[in-house]
N, C-alpha and C positions, 0 to 999 in steps of 0.2 A: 377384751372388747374389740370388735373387728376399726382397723380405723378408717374414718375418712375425713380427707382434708376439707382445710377450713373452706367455705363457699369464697372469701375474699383476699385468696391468696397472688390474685395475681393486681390487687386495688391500687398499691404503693411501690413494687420494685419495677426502676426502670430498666428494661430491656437493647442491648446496644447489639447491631449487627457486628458479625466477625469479617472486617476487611469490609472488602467489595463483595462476600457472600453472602446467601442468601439467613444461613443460621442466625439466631439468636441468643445470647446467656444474657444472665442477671448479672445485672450492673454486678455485685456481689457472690462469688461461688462461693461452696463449700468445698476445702480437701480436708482427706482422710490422713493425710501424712501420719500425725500424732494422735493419739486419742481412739484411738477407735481401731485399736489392734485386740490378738485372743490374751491379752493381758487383762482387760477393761469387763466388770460384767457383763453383758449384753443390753442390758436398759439403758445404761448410758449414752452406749450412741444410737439408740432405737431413738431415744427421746430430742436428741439431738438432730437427726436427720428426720423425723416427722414433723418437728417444732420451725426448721428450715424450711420444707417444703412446707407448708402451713402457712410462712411468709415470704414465700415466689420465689425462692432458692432454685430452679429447677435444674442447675450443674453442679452433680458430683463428681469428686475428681480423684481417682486413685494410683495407685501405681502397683507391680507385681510385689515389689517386697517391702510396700507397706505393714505394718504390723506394730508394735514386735508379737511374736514371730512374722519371719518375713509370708507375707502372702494371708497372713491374718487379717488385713483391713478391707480384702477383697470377701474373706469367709462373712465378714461381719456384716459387711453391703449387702453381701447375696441373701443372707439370713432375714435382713428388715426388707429386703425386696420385698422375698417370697411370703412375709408375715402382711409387709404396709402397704407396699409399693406398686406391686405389678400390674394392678389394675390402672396404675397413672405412666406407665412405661412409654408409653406416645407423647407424655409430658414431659420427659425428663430427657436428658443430655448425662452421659456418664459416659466416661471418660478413663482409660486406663496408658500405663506405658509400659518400655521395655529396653534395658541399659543400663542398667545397675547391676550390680552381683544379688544373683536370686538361688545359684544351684551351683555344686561344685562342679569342679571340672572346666576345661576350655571353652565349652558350648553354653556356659551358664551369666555371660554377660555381655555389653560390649554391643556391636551392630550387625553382627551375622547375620544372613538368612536364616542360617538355623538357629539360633539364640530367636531371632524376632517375633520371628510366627511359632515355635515353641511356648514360647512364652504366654504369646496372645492366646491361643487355645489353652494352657492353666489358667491364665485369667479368665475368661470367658466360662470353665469348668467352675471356679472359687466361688463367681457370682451369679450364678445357675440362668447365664444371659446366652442368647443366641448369637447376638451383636451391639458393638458399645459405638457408641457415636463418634468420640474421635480416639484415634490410636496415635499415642503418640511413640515417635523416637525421642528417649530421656535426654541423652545425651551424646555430643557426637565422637566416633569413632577413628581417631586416625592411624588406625591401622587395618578398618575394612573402607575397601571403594565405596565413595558417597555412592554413589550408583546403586552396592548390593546395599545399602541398607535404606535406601529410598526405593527400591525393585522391592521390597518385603515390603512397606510399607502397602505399595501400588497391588501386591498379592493380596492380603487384608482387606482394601476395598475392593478388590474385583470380587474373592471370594464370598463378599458380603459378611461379614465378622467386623468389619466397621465403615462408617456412613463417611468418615473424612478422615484425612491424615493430618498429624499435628508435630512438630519437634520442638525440643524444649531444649536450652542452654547453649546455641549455636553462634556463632557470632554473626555480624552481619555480611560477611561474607562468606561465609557458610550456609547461612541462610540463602542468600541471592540463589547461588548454586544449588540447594533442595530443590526450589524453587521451578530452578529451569528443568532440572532433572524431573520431578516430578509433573511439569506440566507436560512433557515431551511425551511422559506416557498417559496420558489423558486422566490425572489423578490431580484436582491440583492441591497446593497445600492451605491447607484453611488456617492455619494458625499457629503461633510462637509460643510458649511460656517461660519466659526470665524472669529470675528472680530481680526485685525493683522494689528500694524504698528510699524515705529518705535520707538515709544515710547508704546507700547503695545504689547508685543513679548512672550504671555503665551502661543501658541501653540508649542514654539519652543520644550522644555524640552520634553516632553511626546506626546504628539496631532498630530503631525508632522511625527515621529516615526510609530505613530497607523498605520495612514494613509496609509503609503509606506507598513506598513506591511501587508495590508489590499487591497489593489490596488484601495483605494476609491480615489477620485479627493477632491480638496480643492478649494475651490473661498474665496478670503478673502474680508469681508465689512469693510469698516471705515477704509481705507488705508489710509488717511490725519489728520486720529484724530478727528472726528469731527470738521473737519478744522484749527489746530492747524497747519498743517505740509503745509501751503501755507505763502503769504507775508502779508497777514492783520495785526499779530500780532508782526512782525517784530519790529515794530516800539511801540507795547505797545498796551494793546486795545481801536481799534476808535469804535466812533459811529456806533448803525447799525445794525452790523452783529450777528448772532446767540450768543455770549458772554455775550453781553448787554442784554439778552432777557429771559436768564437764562434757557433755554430748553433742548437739547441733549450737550450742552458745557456750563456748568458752568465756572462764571469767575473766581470762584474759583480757577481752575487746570491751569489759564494762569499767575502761580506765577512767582516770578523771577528766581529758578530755572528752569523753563521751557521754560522761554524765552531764558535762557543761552543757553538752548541745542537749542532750536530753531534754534538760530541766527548763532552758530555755527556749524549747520548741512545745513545752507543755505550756509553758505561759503565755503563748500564744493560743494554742488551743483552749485554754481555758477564757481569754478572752471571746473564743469564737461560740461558747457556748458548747464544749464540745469536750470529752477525756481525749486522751492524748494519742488514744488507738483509732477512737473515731477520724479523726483531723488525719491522723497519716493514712487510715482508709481511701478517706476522701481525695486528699491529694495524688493518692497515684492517680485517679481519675479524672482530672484533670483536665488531661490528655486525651482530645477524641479520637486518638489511635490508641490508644484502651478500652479494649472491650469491656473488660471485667478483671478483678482483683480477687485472689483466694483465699478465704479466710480458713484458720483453722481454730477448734473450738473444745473447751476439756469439758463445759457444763451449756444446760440450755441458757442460761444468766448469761455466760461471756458468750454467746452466739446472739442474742438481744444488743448485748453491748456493743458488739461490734455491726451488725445492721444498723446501730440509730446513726452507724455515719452518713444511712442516705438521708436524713433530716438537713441536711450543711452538705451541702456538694460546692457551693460554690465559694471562689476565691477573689479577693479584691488584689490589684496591681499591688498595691500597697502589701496586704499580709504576703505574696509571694514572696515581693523583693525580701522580706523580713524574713523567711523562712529559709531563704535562699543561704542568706546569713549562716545557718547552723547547718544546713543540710546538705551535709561534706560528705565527702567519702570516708571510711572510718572503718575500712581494711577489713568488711563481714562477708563479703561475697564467696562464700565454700566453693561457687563455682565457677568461680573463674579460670580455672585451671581447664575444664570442657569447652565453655566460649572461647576460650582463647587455638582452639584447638592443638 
């Protein structure tokens, strides 16, 4: 059946501008990270990504070697475009990047010119699109000149293959410098994405600060911790889940101090009326230098579950400081080895 979205999808998600610019996302994205690679049937994330856009989801967010395989969560997008989507293409914000290992060889990652826009044009191929709205730099390169991989970025929007430029994992002085570099050539940069949760809070100090001073927008990925900040672990880790598997959450980090904090930032959340994934949703949000937070989703049930966090957005002085309490650093940030450059 051909689909079309619901009439009331834009009734309940609130909308935050990025920075001082003119865009818009849902308080709430969707990434493709997990989930929605040529591993997964196809219905899974048709149903996922229509059932999203359905409830004012309107940013999707992928990368080139999403998958598994790599570059499969791009085939997977392109594939529900061309079935669900295309006719609401002037609604939607999608998103892709470029900086990670995607193809062998020296030209296959990192910030080259030639890696960059390489790259952008297979993606742009994968998801049978002309132009993605923001292109981001993944992560930053210290062995190519900020210059050439901010000059690639600044190629991409002149070329029109994408509407803004965006970099993700950059420190805040790295950031500052995109920045200038980018605006020198009349591109400016719209947007950050670091990863940020509660147990992962390096943007706060410095990053955060940049940002506002900078009028750039912020989307934060890995708002649950690599799934740390839901009810799986509550209990200890069971079988199954990404833990056991040793991949993006080692079991390492689900020590017994961190189930401490766990258990006692769920009891908080369960006072708030809320699971434990909602509440740390909510709290990255916070922060009106947050645009929007990235969920990632394996069923349409856990994509429900984590949107009812806009039901509770808000925070009393009181539950902060209490949160404040548990919500430590607790050594999960994979990327800090890139921000730090």
């Amino acid at each position: 059946m051909t689909y079309v979205a619901a009439d009331e999808r834009y009734d309940k998600m609130p909308y935050r501008r990025c920075g001082c610019w003119g865009l818009k996302l849902p308080a709430i994205s969707l990434g493709l990270w997990q989930n929605f690679g040529g591993d997964r049937p196809l219905e899974s994330p048709r149903a996922m990504l229509r059932r999203a856009f359905d409830r004012g989801v309107t940013h999707f967010d992928l990368a080139n070697n999403y998958g598994p395989p790599y570059g499969s969560a791009e085939e997977t997008f392109g594939r529900v475009f061309e079935q669900d989507l295309r006719p609401y293409r002037d609604e939607l914000v999608i998103s892709t990047k470029a900086g990670y290992d995607m193809w062998p060889g020296p030209y296959g990652e990192w910030g080259s010119r030639k890696y960059v826009l390489a790259s952008l044009d297979q993606s742009l191929g994968r998801m049978g699109l002309d132009y993605v709205d923001i292109f981001y730099s993944h992560r930053f390169d210290p062995d190519t000149p900020l210059d050439e991989t901010m000059g690639a970025l600044h190629t991409a929007v002149q070329q029109g293959k994408a509407l803004y430029a965006g970099i993700s994992s950059y420190s805040a002085e790295k950031t500052r410098e995109a920045a200038a570099i980018l605006g020198a050539l009349g591109t400016p940069l719209l947007i950050h994405q670091p990863s940020y949760s509660l147990l992962n809070r390096w943007i706060e100090p410095d990053l955060l600060d940049a940002l506002g001073d900078l009028g750039v927008g912020c989307i934060t990925f890995s708002p649950l911790a690599q799934g740390m900040l839901t009810d799986k672990y509550l209990s200890g880790i069971p079988e199954g889940p990404r833990a056991t598997q040793n991949s993006s959450l080692s079991p390492d980090l689900l020590n017994d101090e961190a189930l401490g904090k766990i258990r006692a930032l769920n009891e908080i959340a369960t006072r708030r009326g809320q699971s434990l994934a909602q509440m740390a949703l909510a709290w990255t949000l916070r922060d009106p230098r947050v645009t929007s937070t990235l969920i990632g989703a394996s069923s349409v049930e856990q994509l429900d579950d984590s949107l009812g966090a806009l039901e509770n957005l808000a925070f009393s002085d009181d539950e902060l400081a209490e949160i404040d309490r548990y919500a430590t650093e607790s050594g999960i940030n994979l990327w800090q080895r890139s921000s730090a450059g």
